[in-house]
Legacy VTK file of the C-alpha trace (Angstrom):
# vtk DataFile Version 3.0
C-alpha trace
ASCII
DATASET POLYDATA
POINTS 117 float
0.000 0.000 0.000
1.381 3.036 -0.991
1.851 5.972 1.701
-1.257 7.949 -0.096
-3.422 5.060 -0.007
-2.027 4.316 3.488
-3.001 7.977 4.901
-6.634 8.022 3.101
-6.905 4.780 5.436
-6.062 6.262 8.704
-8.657 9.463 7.554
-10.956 7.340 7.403
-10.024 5.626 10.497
-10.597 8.369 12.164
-13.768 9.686 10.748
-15.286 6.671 11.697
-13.918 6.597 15.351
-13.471 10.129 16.426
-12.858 11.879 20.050
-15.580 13.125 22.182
-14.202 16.609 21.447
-13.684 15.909 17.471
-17.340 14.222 17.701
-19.067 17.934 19.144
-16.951 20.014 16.637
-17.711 18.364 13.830
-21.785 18.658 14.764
-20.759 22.325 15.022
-19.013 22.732 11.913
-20.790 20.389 9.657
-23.960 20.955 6.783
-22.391 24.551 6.266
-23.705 25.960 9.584
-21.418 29.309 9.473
-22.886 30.893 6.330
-22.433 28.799 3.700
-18.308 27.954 4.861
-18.318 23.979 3.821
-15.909 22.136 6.239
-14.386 18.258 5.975
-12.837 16.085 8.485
-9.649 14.448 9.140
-8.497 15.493 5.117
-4.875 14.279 4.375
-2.944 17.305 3.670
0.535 16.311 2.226
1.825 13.965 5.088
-0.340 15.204 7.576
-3.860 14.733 8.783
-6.279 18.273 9.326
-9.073 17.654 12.056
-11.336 20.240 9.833
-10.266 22.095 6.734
-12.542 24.731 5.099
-10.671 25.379 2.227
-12.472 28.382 1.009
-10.321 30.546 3.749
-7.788 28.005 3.908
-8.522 27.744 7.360
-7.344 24.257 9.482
-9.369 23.485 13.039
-7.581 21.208 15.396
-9.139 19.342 18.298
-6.405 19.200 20.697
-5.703 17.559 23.943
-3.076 17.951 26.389
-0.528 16.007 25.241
0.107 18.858 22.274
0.639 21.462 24.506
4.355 21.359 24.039
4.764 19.378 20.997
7.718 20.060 18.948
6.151 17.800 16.454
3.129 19.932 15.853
5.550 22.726 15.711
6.830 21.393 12.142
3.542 20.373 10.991
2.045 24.090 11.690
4.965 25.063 10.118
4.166 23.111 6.875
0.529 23.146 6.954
1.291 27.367 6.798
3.792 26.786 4.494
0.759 25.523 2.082
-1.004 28.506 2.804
-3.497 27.029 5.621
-4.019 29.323 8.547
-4.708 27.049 11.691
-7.122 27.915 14.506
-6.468 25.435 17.447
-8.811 24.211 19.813
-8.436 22.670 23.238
-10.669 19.609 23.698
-11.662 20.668 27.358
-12.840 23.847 25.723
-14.972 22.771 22.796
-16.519 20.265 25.586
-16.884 22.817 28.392
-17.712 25.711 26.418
-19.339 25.115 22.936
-20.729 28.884 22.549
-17.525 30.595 22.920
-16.002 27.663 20.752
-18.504 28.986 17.978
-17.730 32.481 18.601
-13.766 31.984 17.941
-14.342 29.935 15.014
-17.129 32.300 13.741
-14.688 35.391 13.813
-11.649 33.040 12.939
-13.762 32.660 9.293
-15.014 36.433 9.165
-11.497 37.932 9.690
-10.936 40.575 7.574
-9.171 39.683 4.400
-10.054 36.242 4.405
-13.466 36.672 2.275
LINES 1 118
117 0 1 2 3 4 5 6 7 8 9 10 11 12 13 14 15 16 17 18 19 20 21 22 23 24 25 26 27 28 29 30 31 32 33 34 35 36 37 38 39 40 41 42 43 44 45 46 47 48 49 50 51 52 53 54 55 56 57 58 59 60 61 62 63 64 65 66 67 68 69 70 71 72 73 74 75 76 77 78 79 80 81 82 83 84 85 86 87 88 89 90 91 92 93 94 95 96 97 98 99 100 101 102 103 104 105 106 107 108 109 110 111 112 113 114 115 116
């Protein structure tokens, strides 16, 4: 299995068993709920996996738990996932399960930023 074929497999891995947090999110984001922007899950971008990509802004959601707080791995991924002209808007899971209104808010002005229409 090539490493394309390989990564399409774990995306769909994941869409089929998702977090808790990535579960909620995705009920947010989904059917085009913030005027009109169309969002997918767990999309293999390059070698890397995006939690939500609306690709109209370019904009990458990630449903994060504790053990990125400090990554130096998701330092070089950011890094490349900008590099491809993504902007990313990161979530903490405790947030988006504590506080789904606010979550809305941020990712509501996150897409309405100016210069990203």
């Amino acid at each position: 299995m090539s490493g394309d074929n390989r990564l399409l497999g774990f995306a769909r891995a994941m869409r089929r068993e998702p977090t808790e947090a990535e579960r909620r999110l995705w009920l947010l984001l989904r059917d085009r709920r913030f005027s009109g922007f169309k969002f997918r899950r767990q999309v293999p971008i390059g070698p890397y996996i995006a939690d939500f990509v609306c690709y109209d802004v370019k904009l990458i959601i990630e449903a994060d738990g504790s053990q990125h707080a400090e990554s130096t791995r998701d330092l070089a991924r950011d890094a490349e996932l900008v590099r491809r002209g993504f902007r990313l808007l990161r979530l903490w899971n405790n947030d988006v399960l504590a506080r789904p209104a606010q979550v809305a808010d941020l990712v509501w002005a996150t897409l309405h930023e100016e210069g990203q229409q």
